[in-house]
Each structure stands twice: as structure tokens, then as C-alpha cells.
Backbone as CSV, one residue per row, in Angstrom:
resi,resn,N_x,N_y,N_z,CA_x,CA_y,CA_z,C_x,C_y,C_z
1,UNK,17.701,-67.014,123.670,18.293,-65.924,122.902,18.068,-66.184,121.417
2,UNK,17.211,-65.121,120.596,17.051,-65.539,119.351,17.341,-63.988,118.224
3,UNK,17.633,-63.916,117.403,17.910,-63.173,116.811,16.496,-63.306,115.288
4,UNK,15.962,-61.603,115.410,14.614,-61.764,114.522,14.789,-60.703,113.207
5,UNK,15.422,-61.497,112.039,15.161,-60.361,110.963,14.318,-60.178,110.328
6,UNK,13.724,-58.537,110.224,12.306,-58.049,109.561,12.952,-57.904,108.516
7,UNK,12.199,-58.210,107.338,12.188,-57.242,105.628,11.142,-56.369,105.489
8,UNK,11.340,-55.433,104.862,10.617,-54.641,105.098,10.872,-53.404,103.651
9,UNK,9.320,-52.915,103.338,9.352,-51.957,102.444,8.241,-50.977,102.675
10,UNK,8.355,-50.072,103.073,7.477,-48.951,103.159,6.350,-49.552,104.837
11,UNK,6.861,-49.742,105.792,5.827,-50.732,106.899,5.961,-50.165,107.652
12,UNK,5.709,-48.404,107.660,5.380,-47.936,109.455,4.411,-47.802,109.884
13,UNK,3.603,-48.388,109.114,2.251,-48.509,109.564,1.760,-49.984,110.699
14,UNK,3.047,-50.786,110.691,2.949,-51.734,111.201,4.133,-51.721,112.116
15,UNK,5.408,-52.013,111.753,6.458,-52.181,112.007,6.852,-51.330,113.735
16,UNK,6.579,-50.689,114.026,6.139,-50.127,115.381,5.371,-51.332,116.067
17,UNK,3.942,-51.627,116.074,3.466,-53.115,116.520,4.240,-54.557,116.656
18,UNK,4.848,-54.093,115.686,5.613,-55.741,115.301,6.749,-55.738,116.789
19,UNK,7.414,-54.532,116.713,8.700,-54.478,117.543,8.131,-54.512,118.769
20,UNK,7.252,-53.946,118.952,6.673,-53.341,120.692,6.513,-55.045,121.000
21,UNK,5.863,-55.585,119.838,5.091,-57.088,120.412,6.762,-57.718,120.819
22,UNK,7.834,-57.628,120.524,9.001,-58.226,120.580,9.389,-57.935,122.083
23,UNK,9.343,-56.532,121.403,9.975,-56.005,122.787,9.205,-56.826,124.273
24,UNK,8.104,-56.995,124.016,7.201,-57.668,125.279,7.437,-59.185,125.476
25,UNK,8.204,-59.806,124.732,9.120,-61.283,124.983,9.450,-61.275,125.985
26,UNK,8.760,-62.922,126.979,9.117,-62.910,128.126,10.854,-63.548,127.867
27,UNK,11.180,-64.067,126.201,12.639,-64.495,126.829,13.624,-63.400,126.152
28,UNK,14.737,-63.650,126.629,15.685,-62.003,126.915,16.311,-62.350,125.434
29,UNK,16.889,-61.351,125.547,18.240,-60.925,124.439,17.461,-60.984,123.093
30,UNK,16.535,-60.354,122.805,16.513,-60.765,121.299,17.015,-59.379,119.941
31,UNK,17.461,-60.352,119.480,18.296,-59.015,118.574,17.680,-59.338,117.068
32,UNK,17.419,-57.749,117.214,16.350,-57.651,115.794,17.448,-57.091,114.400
33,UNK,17.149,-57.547,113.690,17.601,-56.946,112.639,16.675,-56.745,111.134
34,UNK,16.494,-55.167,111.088,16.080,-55.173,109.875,16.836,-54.573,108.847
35,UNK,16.171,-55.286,107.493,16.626,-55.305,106.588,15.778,-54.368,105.459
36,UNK,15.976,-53.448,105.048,15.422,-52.096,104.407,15.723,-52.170,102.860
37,UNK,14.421,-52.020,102.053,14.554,-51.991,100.879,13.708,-50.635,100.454
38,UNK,14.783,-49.798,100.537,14.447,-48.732,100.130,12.981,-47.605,100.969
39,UNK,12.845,-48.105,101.682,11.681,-47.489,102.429,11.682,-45.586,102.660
40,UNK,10.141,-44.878,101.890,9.817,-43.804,102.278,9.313,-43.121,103.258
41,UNK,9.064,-43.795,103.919,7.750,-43.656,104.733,7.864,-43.653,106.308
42,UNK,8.688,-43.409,107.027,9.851,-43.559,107.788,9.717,-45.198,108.595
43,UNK,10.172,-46.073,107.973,9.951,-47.194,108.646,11.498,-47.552,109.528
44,UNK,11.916,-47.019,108.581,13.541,-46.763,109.341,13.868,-46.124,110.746
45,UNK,12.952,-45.217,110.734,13.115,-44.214,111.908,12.461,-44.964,113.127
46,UNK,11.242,-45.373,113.159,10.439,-46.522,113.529,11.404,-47.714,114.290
47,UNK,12.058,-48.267,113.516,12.836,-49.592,113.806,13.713,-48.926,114.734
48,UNK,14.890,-47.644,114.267,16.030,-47.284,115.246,15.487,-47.014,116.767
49,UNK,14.277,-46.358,116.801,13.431,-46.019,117.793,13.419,-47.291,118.967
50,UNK,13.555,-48.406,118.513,12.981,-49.569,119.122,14.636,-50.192,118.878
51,UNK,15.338,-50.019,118.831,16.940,-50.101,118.682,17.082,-51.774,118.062
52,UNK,16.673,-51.525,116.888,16.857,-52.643,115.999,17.965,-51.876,115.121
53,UNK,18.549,-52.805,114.557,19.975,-53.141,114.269,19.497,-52.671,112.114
54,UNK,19.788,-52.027,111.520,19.012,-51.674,110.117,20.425,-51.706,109.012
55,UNK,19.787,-52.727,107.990,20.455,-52.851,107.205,19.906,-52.369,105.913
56,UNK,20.341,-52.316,104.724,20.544,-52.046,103.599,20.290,-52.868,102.376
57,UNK,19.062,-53.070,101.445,18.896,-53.560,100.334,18.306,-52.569,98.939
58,UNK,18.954,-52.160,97.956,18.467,-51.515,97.220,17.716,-51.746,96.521
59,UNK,16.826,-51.571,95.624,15.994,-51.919,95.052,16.664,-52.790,93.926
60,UNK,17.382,-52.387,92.969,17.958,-52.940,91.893,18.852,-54.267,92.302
61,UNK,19.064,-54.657,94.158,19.629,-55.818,94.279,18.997,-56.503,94.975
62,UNK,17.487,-56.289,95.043,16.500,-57.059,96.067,15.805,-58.256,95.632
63,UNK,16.235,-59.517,96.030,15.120,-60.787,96.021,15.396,-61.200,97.409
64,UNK,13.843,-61.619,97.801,13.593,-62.025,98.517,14.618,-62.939,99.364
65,UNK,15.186,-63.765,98.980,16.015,-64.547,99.437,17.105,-63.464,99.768
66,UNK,17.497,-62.651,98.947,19.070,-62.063,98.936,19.241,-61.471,100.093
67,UNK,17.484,-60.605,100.366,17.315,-60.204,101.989,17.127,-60.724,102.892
68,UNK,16.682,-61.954,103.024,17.007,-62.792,104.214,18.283,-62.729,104.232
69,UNK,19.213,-63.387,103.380,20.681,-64.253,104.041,21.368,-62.657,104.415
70,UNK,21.113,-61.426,103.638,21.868,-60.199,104.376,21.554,-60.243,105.932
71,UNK,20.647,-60.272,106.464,19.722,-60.083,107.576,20.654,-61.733,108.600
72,UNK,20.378,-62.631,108.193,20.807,-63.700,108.766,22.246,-63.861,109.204
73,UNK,23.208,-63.334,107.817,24.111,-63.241,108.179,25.056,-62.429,109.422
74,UNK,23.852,-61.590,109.349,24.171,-60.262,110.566,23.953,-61.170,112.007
75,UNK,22.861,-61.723,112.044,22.656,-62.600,113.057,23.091,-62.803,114.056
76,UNK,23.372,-62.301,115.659,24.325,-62.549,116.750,24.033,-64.488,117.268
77,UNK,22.722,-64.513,117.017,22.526,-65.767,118.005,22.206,-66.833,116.837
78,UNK,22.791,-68.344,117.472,22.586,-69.496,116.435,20.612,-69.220,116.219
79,UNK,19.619,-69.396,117.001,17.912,-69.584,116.317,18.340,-68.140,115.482
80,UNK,17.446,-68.305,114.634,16.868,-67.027,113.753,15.979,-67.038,113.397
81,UNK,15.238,-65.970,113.624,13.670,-65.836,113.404,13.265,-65.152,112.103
82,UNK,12.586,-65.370,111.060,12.519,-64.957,110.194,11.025,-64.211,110.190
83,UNK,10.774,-63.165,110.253,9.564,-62.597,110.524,8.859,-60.964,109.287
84,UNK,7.554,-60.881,109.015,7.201,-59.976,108.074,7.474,-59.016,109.007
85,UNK,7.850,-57.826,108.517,7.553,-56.170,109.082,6.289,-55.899,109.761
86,UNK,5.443,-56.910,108.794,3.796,-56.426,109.350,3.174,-57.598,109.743
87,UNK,3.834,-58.431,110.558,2.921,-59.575,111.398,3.779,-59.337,113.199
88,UNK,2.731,-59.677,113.853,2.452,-58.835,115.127,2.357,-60.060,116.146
89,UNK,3.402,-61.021,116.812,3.155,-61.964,117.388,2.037,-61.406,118.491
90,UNK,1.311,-62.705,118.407,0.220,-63.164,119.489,0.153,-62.315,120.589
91,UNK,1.465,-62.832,121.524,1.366,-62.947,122.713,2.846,-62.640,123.131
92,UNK,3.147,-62.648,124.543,4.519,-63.101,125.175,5.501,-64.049,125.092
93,UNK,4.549,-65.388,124.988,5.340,-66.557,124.552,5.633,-67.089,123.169
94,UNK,5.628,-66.621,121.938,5.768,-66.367,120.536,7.976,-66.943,120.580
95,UNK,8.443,-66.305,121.122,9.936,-66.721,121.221,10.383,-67.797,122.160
96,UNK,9.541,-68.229,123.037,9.636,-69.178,123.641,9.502,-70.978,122.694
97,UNK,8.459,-70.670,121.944,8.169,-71.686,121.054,9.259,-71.981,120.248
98,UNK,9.750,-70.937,119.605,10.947,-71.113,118.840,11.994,-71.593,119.446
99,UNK,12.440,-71.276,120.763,13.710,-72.023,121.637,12.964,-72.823,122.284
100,UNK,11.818,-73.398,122.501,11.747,-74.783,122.605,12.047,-75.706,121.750
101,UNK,11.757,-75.453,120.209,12.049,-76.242,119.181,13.246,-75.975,118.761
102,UNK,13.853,-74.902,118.947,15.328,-74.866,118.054,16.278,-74.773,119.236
103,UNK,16.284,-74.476,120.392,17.261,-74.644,121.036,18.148,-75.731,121.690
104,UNK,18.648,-75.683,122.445,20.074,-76.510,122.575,18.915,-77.827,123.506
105,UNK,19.425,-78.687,122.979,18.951,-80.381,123.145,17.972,-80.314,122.439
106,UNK,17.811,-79.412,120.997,16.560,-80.042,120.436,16.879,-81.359,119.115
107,UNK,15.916,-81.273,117.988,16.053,-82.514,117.665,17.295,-81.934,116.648
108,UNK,18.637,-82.530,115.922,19.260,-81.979,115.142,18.700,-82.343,113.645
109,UNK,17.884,-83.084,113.189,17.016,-83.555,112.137,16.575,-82.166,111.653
110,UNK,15.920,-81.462,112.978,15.086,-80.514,112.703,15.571,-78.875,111.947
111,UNK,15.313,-78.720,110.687,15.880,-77.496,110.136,15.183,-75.942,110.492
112,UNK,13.560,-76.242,110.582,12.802,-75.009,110.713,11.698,-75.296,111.458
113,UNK,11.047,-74.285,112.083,9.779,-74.270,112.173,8.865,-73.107,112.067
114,UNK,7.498,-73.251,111.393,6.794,-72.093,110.771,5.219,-72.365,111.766
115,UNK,5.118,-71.225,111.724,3.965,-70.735,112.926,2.785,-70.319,111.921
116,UNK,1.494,-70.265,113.295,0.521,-69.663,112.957,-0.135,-68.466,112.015
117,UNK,-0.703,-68.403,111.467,-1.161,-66.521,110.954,-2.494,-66.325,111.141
118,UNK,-2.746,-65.408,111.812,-4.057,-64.585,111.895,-4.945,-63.914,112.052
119,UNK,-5.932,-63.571,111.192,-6.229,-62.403,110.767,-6.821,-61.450,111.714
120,UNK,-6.475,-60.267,111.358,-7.250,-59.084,112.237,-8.629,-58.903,111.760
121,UNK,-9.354,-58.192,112.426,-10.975,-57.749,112.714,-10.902,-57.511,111.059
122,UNK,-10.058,-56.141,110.570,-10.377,-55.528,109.045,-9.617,-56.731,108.067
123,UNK,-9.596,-57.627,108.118,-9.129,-58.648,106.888,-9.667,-59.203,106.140
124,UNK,-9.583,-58.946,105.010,-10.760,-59.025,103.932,-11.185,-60.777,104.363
125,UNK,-12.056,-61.148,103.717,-12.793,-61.906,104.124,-12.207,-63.193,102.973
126,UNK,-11.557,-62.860,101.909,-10.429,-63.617,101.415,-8.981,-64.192,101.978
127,UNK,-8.596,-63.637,102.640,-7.301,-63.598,103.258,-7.967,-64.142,104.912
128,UNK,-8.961,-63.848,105.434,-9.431,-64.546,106.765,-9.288,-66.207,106.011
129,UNK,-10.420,-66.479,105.487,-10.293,-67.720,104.637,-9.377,-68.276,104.581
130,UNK,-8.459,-67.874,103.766,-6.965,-68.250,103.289,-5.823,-69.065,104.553
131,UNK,-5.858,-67.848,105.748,-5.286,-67.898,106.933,-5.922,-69.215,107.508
132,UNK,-7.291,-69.302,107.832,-7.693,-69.985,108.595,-7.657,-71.609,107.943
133,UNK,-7.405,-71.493,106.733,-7.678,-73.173,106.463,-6.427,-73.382,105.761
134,UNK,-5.287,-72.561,106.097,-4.395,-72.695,105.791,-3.014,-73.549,107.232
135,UNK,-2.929,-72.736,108.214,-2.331,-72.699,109.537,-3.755,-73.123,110.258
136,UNK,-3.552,-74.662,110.587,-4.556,-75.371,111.639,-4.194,-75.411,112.677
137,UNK,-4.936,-75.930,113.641,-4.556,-75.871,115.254,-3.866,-77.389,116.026
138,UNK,-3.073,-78.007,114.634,-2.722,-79.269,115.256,-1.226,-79.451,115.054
139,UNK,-0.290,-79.615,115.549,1.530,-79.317,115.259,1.755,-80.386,114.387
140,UNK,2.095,-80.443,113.483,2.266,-81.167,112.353,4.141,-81.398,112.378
141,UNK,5.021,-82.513,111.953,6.179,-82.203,111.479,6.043,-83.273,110.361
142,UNK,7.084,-82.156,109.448,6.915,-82.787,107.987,8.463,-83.336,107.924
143,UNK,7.804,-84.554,106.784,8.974,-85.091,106.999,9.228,-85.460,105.391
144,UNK,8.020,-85.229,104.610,7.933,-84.987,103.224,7.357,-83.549,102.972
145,UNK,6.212,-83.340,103.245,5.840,-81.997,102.912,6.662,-81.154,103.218
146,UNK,6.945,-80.016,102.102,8.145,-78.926,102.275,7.285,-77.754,102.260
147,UNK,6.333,-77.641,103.014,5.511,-76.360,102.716,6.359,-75.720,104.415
148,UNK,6.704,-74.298,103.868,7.475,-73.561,105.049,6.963,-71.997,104.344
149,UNK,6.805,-71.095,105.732,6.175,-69.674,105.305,7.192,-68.802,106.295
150,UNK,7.761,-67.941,105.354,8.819,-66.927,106.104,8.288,-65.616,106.983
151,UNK,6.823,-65.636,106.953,6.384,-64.663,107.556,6.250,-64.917,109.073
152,UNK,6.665,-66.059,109.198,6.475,-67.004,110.586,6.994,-67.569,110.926
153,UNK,8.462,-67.892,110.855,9.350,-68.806,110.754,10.566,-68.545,111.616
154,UNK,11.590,-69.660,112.156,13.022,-70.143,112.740,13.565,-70.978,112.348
155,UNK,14.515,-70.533,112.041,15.818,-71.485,111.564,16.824,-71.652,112.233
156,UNK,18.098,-72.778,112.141,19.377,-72.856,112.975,19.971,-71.755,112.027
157,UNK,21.343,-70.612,112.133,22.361,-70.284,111.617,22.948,-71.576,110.719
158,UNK,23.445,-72.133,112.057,24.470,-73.190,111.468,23.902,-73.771,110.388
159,UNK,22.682,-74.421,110.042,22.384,-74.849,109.015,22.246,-74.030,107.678
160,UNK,21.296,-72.741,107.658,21.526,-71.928,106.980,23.009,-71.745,106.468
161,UNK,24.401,-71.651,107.224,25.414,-71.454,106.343,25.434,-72.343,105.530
162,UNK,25.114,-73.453,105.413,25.491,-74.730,104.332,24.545,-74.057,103.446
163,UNK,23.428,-74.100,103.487,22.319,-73.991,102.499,21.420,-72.339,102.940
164,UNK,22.064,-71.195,102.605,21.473,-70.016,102.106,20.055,-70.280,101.377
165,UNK,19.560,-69.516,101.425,18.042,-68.850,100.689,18.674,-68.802,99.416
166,UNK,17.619,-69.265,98.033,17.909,-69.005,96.669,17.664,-67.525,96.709
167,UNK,18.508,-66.940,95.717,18.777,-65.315,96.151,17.906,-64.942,94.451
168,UNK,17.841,-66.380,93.435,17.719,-65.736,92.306,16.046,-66.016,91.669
169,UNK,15.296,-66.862,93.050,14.197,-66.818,92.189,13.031,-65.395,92.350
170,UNK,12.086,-64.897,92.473,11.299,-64.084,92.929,9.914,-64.535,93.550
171,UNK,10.597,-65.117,94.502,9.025,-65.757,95.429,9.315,-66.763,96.295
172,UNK,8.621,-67.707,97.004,8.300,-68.794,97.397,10.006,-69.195,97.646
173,UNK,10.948,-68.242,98.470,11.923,-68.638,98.429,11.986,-69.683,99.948
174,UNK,10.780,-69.554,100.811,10.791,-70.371,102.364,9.856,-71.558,101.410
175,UNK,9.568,-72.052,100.408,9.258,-73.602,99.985,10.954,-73.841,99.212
176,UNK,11.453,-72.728,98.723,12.104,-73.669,97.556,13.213,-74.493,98.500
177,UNK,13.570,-73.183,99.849,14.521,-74.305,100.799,13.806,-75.042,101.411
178,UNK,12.729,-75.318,101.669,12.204,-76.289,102.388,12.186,-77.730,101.805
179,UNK,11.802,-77.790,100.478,12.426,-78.827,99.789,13.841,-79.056,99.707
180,UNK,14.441,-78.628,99.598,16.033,-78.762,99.413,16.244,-79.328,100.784
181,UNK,15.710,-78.732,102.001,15.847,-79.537,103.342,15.638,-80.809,103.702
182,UNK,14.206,-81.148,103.177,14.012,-82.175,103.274,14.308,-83.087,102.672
183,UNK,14.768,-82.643,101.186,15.399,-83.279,100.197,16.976,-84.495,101.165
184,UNK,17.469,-83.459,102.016,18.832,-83.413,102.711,18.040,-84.348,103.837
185,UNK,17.123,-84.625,103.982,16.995,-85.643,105.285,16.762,-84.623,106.651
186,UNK,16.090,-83.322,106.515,16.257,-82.686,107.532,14.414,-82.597,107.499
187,UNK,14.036,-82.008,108.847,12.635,-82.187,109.045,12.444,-80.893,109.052
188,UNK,10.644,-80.221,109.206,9.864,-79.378,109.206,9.229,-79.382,110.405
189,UNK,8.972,-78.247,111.410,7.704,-78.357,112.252,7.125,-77.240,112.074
190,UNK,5.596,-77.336,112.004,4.361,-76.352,112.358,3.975,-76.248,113.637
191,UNK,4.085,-75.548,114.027,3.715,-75.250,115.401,2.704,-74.079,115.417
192,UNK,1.686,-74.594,115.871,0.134,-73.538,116.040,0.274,-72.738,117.138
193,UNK,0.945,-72.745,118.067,1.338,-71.637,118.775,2.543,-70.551,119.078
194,UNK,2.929,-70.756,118.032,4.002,-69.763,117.692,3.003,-69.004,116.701
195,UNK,2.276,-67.892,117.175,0.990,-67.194,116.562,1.646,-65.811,116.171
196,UNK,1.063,-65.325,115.037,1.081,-63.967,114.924,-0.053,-63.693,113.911
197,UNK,-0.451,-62.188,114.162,-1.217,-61.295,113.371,-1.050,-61.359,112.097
198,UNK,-1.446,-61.531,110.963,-0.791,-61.593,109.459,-2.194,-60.059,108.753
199,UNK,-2.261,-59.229,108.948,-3.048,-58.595,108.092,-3.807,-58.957,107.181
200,UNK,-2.731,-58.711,106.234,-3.464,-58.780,104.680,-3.354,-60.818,104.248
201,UNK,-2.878,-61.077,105.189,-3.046,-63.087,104.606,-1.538,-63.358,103.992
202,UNK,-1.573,-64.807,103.076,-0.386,-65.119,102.664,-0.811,-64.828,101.330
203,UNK,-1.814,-64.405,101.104,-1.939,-64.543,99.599,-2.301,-63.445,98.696
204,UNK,-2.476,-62.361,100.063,-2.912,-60.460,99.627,-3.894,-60.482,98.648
205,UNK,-5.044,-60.981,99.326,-6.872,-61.074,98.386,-6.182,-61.612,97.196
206,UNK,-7.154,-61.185,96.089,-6.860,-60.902,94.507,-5.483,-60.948,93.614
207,UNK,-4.902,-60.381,94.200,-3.397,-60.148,93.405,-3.063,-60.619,92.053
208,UNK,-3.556,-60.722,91.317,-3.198,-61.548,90.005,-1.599,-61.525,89.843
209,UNK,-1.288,-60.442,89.991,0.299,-60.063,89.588,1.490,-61.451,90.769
210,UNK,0.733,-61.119,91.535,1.697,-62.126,92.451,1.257,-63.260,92.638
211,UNK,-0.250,-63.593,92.301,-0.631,-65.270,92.171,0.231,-65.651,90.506
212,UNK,0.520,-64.599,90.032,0.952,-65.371,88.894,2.465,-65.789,89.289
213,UNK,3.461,-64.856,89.598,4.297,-65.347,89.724,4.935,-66.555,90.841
214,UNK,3.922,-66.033,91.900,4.405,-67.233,92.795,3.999,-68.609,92.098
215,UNK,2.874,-68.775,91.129,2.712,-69.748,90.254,3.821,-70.247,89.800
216,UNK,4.408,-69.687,88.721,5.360,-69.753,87.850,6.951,-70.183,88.508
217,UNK,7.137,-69.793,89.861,8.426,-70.087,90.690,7.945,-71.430,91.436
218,UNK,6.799,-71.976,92.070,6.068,-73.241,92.401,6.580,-74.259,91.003
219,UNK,5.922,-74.126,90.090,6.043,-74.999,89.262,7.811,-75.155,88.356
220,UNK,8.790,-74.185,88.604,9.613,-74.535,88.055,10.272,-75.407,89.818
221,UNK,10.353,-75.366,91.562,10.272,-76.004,92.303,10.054,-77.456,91.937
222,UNK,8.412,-77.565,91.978,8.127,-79.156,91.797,8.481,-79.666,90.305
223,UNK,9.185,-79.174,89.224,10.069,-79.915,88.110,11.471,-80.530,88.366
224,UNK,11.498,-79.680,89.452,13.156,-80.395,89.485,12.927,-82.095,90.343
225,UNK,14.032,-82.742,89.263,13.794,-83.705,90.095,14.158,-84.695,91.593
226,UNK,13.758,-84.988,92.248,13.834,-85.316,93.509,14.880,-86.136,94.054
């Protein structure tokens, strides 16, 4: 039983795929919750359709983080899946991976684990790149490295209440807790088969606007000291 909150802004172009792929989970109960920032485009209508649970972020109170912990907090079940609007698990067994690693007798060390991404047929040939030599095919757990990606990701509740998502930076809010985790003595796993579709990549081609800032939120991260 895992509970999966989407964020989401303007994604009915996807967000239909994303749910259907859920809906096709061979394990039961999973309760979706999305979290809506302002969306035109009916992504809303989309989600109720597929009887996900829709919450509320306005534009003028939206960081990244602030919409996770709304979404989390809603949460029925201790795993929580933290997932994009527009990434499209693999397969059937995509929630299984996650309650192998986060469920009951797993390791309690363990805070998260972040999955696969990859690319569809039309993905620019930047973002294929990106994906592929980014998410390898070997399960890694970190026990220093704090690299964690929310487009792919499970967490405990219980831990999350101690330590929420930074609500105030604008970016890279699944590294800034990932350090803080490990900081705390808690571990990381990658797991290459907890797969999903990622479109456009982690890094959306070109972007100057958002390579800059995720820059700028990275480097005030690795200043603080350890």
C-alpha cells in the first residue's frame, strides 16, 4: 500500500498516462494525490477521472518543496511516492520496488529511494544523453552521496514528519533533503528498476533559465557546512 503524490502544472498531455500506468499496479490500494498549481488545461479533470484525490497550490504560494509536504501530508499510507505528472512508470512492478525497499522489515537506516528515467522515442537527443548516463543499471546505496531525484522517488511519512521538504528554496529541493538525511545518519537507495518514462529528461535540453537557478540553489547546498 503506497500513497503517490503528482505536482503538476498544466500536464494533460501526460497526466492521463501517468495514472492509467498506476492504475495497472499489480500491488493494491494506491492512493494518488495530486497537487495542482494552478492548471489550465484541464489536468484537473484528467486526475478526478482516474479518482485521484486533488489538492490546491496557488501560484503566489508555490515552491517546490511547499508542494510536496501539502501532497504528503494528505498521505493515507506510511511509503510515499513522490512522482512528476509527466513520468509514466515502466511497467506493473514500478510499486512493488518501492514496498520492497520501504516496507515493513525494511532497513530503518533507509530514508528514500530514487528510480530510473527514460527517455521516449521523441526525446531530444540532449535529455536521452542526460537520462542515460545519469540513472545506470547497477543499485547503488548511498551512504555519502546525497544525490536524490523527486521525479522518481519514495519516502517513509514517518520520517518526512521530522524533516519536511525546504519549502523556501526554488529547486533541487530532493538533494537539499537528501543531504540533510544523510547528514542525520540515514541512507539513500537507487534502484534501476523502479523505471519510468521521463520525457523531456532531468535537465529540459537547453534551459538556461533553470540551469541557472538550479546552479545557484546547488551551490548555496554544498556551502553549508557539514
Amino acid at each position: 500500500m503506497i500513497s503517490v503524490v503528482l505536482r503538476a502544472k498544466n500536464e494533460a498531455a501526460w497526466i492521463g498516462r501517468c495514472l492509467a500506468a498506476l492504475r495497472g499496479q499489480r500491488a493494491p490500494d494506491i492512493d494518488v494525490i495530486l497537487v495542482d498549481n494552478e492548471s489550465t488545461d484541464g489536468t484537473v479533470s484528467v486526475a478526478e477521472r482516474y479518482g485521484a484525490r486533488v489538492l490546491s497550490i496557488s501560484r503566489a504560494d508555490f515552491s517546490y518543496g511547499r508542494a510536496l509536504n501539502i501532497g504528503i501530508a494528505a498521505a493515507r499510507h506510511e511509503i510515499v511516492s513522490l512522482l512528476s505528472a509527466h513520468c509514466i512508470p515502466v511497467n506493473e512492478l514500478w510499486a512493488d520496488y518501492l514496498m520492497a525497499h520501504l516496507g515493513d522489515g525494511g532497513d530503518a537506516k533507509l530514508c528514500g529511494v530514487y528510480g530510473r528515467q527514460e527517455p521516449l522515442p521523441d526525446t531530444s537527443a540532449v535529455d536521452r544523453r542526460d537520462l542515460w548516463t545519469t540513472f545506470r543499471d547497477e543499485r547503488v546505496r548511498q551512504r555519502r552521496d546525497y544525490f536524490f531525484h523527486n521525479a522518481n522517488s519514495g519516502i517513509r511519512k514517518s520520517i518526512w514528519q521530522g524533516h519536511p521538504f525546504n519549502e523556501q528554496i526554488s529547486g533541487v529541493e530532493d538533494r537539499e533533503w537528501g543531504r540533510r538525511m544523510i547528514h542525520l545518519g540515514y541512507e539513500i537507495v537507487y534502484e534501476p528498476q523502479l523505471r519510468v518514462y521521463h520525457h523531456h529528461g532531468i535537465h529540459q535540453g537547453r534551459d538556461e533559465g533553470r540551469a541557472k537557478r538550479v546552479a545557484e540553489v546547488i551551490e548555496v547546498i554544498r556551502s553549508h557546512p557539514k
